[in-house]
DOVEX-896632 format. One line per 8 residues: number of its first residue (from 1); their letters; for each residue x, y, z of C-alpha. Coordinates in steps of 0.2 Angstrom, whole numbers, plus 5000, padded with zeros to 4 digits. Example, Ala and Ser with C-alpha at 12.3 -4.5 7.8 and 13.67 -1.06 7.14 Angstrom:
<rs>
1> AS> 5062 4978 5039; 5068 4995 5036
</rs>
This chain:
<rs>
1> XXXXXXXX> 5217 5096 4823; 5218 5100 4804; 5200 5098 4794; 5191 5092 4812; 5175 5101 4812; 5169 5105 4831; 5151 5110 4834; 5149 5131 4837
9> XXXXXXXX> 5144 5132 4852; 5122 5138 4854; 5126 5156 4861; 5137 5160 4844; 5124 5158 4831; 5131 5157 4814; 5125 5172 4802; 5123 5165 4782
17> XXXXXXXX> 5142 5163 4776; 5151 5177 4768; 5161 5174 4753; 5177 5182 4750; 5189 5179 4734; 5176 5182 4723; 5168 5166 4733; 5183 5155 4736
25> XXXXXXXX> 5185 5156 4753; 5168 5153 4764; 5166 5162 4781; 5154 5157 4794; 5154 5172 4806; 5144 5173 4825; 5126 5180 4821; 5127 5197 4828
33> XXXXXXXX> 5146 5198 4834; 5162 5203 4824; 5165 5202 4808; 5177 5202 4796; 5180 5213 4784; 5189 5217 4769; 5207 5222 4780; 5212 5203 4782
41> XXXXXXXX> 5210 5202 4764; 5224 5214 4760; 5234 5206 4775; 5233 5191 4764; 5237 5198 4748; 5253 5207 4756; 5258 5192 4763; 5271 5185 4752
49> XXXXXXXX> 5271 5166 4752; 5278 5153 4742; 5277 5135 4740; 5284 5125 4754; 5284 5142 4768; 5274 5139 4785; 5265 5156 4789; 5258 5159 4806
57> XXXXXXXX> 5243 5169 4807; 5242 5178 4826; 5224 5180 4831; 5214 5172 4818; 5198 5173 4822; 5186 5166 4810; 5202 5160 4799; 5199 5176 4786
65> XXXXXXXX> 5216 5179 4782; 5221 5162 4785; 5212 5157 4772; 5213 5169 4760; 5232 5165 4759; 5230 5147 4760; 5218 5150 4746; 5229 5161 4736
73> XXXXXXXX> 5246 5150 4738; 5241 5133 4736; 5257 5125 4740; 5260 5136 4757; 5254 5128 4775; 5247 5139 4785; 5243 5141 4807; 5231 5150 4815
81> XXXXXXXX> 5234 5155 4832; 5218 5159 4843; 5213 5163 4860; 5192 5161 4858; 5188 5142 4859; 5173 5147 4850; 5183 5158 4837; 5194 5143 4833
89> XXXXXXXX> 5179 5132 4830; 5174 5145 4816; 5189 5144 4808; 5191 5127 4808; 5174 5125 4801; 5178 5138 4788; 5193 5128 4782; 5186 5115 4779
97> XXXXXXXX> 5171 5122 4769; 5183 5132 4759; 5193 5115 4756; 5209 5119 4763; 5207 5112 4779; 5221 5100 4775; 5233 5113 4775; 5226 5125 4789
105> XXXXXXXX> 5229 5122 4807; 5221 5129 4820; 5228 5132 4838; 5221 5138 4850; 5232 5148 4865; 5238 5165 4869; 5252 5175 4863; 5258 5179 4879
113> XXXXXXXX> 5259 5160 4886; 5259 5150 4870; 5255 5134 4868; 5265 5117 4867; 5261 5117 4848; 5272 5132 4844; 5287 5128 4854; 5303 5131 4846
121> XXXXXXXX> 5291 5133 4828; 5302 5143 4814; 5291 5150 4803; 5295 5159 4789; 5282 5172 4792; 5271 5180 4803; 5255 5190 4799; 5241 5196 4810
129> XXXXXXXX> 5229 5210 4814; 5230 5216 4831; 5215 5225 4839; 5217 5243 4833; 5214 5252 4849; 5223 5256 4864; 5218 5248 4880; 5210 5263 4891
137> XXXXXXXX> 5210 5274 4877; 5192 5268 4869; 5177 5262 4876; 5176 5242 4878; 5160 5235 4868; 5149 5222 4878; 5152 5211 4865; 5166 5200 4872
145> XXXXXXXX> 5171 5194 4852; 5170 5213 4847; 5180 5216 4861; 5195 5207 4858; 5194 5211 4840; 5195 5228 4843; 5204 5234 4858; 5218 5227 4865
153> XXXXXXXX> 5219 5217 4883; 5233 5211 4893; 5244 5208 4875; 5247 5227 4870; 5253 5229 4851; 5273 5229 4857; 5269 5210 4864; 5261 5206 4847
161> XXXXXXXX> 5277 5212 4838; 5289 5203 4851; 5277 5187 4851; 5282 5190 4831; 5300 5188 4831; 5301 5172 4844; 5290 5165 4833; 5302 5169 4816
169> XXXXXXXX> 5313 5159 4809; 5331 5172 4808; 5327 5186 4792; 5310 5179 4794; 5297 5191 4788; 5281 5199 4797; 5266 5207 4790; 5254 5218 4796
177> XXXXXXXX> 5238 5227 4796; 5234 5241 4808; 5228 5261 4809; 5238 5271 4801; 5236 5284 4818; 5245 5270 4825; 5261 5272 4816; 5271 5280 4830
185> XXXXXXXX> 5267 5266 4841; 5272 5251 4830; 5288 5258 4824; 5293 5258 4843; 5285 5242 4843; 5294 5237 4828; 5312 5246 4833; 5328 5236 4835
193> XXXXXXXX> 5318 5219 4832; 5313 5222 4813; 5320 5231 4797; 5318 5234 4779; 5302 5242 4784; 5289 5244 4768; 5273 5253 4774; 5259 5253 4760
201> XXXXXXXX> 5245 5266 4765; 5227 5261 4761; 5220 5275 4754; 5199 5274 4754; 5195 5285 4739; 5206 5297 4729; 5211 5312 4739; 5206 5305 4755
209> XXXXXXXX> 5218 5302 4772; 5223 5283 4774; 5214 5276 4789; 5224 5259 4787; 5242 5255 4784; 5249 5237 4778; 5267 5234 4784; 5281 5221 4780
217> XXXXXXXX> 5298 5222 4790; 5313 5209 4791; 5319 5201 4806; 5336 5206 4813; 5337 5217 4795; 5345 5236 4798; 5340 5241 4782; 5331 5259 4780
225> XXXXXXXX> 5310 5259 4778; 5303 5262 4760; 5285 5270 4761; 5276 5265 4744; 5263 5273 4733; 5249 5263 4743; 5233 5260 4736; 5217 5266 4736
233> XXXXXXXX> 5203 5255 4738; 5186 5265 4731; 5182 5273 4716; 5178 5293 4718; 5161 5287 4711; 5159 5273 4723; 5164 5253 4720; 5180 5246 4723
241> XXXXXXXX> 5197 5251 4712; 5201 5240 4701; 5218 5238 4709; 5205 5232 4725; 5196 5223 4715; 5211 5212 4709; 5216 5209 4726; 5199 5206 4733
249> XXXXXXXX> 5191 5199 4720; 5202 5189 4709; 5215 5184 4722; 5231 5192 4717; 5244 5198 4728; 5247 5216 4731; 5265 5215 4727; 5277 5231 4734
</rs>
């Protein structure tokens, strides 16, 4: 499956390709649907990789983090798992214009009955970006790609988690992007299957509440949580922060 590139189907249009990494990672997106933004970006960054690891990236999409990382840690092999056949033919696409496609796979399956392509797979991490909002608790947008991007279906955020740690190899590490109002529910989500907890808020200018949170726990750890400085993502006076920029634009890793 790696570097094949499968037509978009006609009802998805592709917009003009977006250029993240300061234009090293190409992203063809549906004309009019959702979009990535700048959150799996951080997931990336946070996502510590080295040369040799196998990372699995839940819910994919158009392949933004995927190839952000795979971008970033050359040596590192990277799997996409997602459920929209149309999504996966985006992300396959986008691999291979962003010239990693040899080292990005795309599956496509669900979390909750995975396919034969990630049986018994030990990876040494697991990164994703779950839909942010609670089934029933937000109003469903017609668009069926917005729709999955942003509120969750059958697989609530504790199935995400649990997907996680079947997926990870023991001590394996899991990273993660969500709403920071979420908190409460991911650290049930998270308790007595991961430890070593580091939460990093995302602050979006000085002063201001964080509306994101990137996470990193431990499989099987027992260790206690850490909860960093964060960082924060605007200048009072508008544009990025230049600890934004480096992640965003010049590809570095937010280390913790």
């Amino acid at each position: 499956m790696t570097g094949t590139i499968i037509p978009v189907p006609e009802q998805n249009l592709e917009a003009p390709a977006d250029f993240l990494l300061n234009g090293r990672v190409r992203l063809l997106q549906p004309e009019g649907g959702y979009r990535a933004a700048i959150d799996p970006v951080f997931l990336a960054a946070i996502t510590a990789a080295g040369d040799g690891e196998r990372v699995l990236d839940v819910g994919t999409g158009t392949g933004a983090a995927a190839l952000c990382l795979a971008v970033r840690v050359p040596g590192a092999a990277v799997v996409g798992l997602e459920q929209r056949a149309d999504a996966c033919a985006f992300a396959r696409r986008n691999a291979a214009l962003s010239g990693v496609a040899e080292r990005v796979t795309v599956v496509e399956g669900d979390l909750l009955a995975p396919p034969d392509a990630l049986r018994g797979a030990g990876f040494d991490r697991v990164m994703m970006n779950p839909p942010y909002l609670k089934a029933g608790a937000a109003s469903v947008p017609p668009d069926g790609w917005k729709a999955a991007a942003n509120v969750e279906g059958t697989a609530q955020l504790a199935d995400w988690v649990r997907f996680a740690g079947r997926m990870l190899k023991p001590r394996g590490t899991l990273t993660m992007v969500h709403r920071a109002d979420r908190i409460e529910d991911i650290l049930h989500a998270l308790r007595g299957r991961f430890g070593s907890l580091v939460l990093v808020p995302l602050w979006p200018k000085p002063g201001a509440e964080a509306k994101r949170l990137l996470l990193v726990a431990r499989k099987g750890s027992r260790a206690p949580a850490r909860l960093t400085a964060g960082l924060t993502v605007h200048k009072a006076e508008g544009g990025y922060s230049p600890e934004a920029e480096r992640v965003l634009r010049d590809a570095e890793a937010l280390l913790i």
